[in-house]
N, C-alpha and C positions, 0 to 999 in steps of 0.2 A: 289573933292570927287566923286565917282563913287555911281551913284545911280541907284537903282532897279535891273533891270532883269542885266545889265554888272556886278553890284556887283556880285550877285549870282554867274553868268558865269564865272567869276576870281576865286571867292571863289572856285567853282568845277575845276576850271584850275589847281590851284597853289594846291588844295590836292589832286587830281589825285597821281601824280608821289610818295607821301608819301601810297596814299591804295597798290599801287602796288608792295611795296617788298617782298619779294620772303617770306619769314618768314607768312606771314599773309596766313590763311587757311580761316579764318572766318571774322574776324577782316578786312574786305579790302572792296573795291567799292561796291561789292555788297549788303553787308551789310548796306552800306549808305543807296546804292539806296531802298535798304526794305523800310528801316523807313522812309524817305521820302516819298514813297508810300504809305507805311501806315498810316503815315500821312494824306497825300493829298486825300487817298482813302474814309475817314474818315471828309472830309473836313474842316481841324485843322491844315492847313500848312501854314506858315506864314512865310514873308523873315528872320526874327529875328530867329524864327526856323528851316530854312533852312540853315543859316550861321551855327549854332549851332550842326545842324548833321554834314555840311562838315568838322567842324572844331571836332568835340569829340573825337576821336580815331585816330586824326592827327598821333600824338607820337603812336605807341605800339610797346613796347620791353618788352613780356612777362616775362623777366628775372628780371625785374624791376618794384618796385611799381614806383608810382606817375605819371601816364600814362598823365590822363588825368588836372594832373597839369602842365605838361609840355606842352599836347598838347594847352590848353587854351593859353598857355606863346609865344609857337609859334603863331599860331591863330592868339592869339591878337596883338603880332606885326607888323603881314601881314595887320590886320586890321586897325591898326592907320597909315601904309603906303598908305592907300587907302583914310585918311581922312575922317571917321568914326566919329560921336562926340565919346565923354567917356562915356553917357551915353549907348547908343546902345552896347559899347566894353564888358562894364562893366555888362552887360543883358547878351550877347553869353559870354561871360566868366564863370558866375552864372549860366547858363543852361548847358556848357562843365562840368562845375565840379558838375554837381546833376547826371550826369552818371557814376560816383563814385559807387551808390549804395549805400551808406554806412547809410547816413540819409536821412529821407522824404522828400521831394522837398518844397522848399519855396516857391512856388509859382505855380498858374494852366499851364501858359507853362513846366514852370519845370516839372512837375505830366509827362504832356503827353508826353514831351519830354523821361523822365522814362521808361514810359509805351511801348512808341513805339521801345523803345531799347532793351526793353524785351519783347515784341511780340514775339520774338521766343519762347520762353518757350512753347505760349498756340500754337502752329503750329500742323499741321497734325502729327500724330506719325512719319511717315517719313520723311519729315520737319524737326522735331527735333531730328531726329536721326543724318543726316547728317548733322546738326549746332553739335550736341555733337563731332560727331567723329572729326569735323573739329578745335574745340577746342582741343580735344586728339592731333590731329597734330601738334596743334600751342604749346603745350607742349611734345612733343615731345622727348626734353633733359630730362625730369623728367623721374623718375623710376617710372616702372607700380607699384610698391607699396606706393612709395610718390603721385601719384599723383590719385592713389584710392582714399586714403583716403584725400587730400586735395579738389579732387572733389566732394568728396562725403560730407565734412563741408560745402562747396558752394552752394551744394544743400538742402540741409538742412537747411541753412541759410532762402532759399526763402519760403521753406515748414513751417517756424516756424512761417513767418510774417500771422498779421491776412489776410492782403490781399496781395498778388502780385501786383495787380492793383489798381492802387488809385485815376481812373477818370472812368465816369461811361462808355467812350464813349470806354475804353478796359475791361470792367468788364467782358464780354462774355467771354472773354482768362481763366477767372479765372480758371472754374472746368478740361478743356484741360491742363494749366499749369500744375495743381495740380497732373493730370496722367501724361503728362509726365514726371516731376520733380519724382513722385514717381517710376516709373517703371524705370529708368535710375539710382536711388537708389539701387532699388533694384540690378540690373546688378551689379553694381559695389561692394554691400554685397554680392552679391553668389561670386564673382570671389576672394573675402578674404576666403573664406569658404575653409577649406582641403579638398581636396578630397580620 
C-alpha cells in the first residue's frame, strides 16, 4: 500500500490526464485545485479529503447523468490497486457521491466537502461569472433555449434551499451566493423576455 503524501501524489497523477479533456471548461484541474485550496486555506484539508476532490469529477460527460457514480467506480478501483483498506475506499467513495448535490451530506467531511465544491457560487461577481459562462460552454451542444431554462431550475434549486452552506466555516458565502445565484437568474429571465 502507498501511503501519505505518494498516495496523494498518484492520486493527482492518475486524474490529471482525466481533468484535462478537451470538453471540460470548468469541470477540470483547476477546479480541483480551488477546492483543495479552499480547503486547506480554511484549514480543513485532510488526505481522506484530498483523495475525494481528485477523485469527484474523475468521469464528466455532461451529456450524461451518473457523473459522479461513475467517477467514484473508477476512483475506487485505482484505489484498491493501491491497496487501500475498504474502509478508507468506502469514505472517498461516500464523499465522491455527496457532490451529487442532490441530498444533505452525511456526514461533517461530507458538509465541507459540499461546501467547498460550491464555493463558487459565493465568489467575487466576476469569479462567478466566468464559472457561469464556463459551464454555458461545457454545455455548449444544448440550445440557448433548453439550456435557459434548465439553468435557470438549477439555480433555483440552490436559491430554494434554507442554506447553500451547511458548515459554519463556508457560511460567510451564504449572502455572496445568494446575489450571485439571483442576478445570473435574473440574466437568464430577461434573455426569455420578447423583445
Amino acid at each position: 500500500m502507498q501511503e501519505g503524501e505518494h498516495l496523494l501524489a498518484a492520486a493527482e497523477a492518475v486524474a490529471l490526464p482525466f481533468y484535462a479533456e478537451p470538453h471540460r471548461a470548468y469541470d477540470n484541474a483547476d477546479h480541483v485545485r480551488a477546492v483543495l485550496h479552499t480547503l486547506a486555506s480554511r484549514g480543513l484539508l485532510t488526505p481522506t479529503l484530498t483523495l475525494a476532490v481528485w477523485g469527484h469529477d474523475l468521469v464528466y460527460d455532461p451529456r450524461a447523468e451518473g457523473n459522479e457514480e461513475r467517477s467514484a467506480e473508477v476512483f475506487g478501483e485505482w484505489l484498491r490497486g493501491q491497496g487501500i483498506s475498504p474502509e478508507l475506499e468506502a469514505e472517498v467513495r461516500a464523499l465522491i457521491l455527496a457532490t451529487r448535490h442532490t441530498t444533505p451530506p452525511a456526514t461533517r467531511e461530507g458538509a465541507l466537502l459540499v461546501d467547498a465544491d460550491l464555493s463558487i457560487l459565493g465568489a467575487d461577481p466576476q469569479i462567478f461569472a466566468a464559472y457561469d459562462a464556463a459551464i454555458r460552454q461545457e454545455y455548449s451542444f444544448v440550445t440557448e433555449e433548453a439550456y435557459r431554462a434548465g439553468r435557470a431550475r438549477v439555480l433555483q434549486s440552490f436559491l430554494d434551499r434554507e442554506h447553500i452552506f451547511s458548515t459554519p466555516e463556508f457560511a460567510g458565502l451564504e449572502a455572496q451566493a445568494r446575489t450571485n445565484l439571483t442576478h445570473a437568474l435574473e440574466l437568464l429571465q430577461e434573455k426569455n423576455r420578447p423583445t
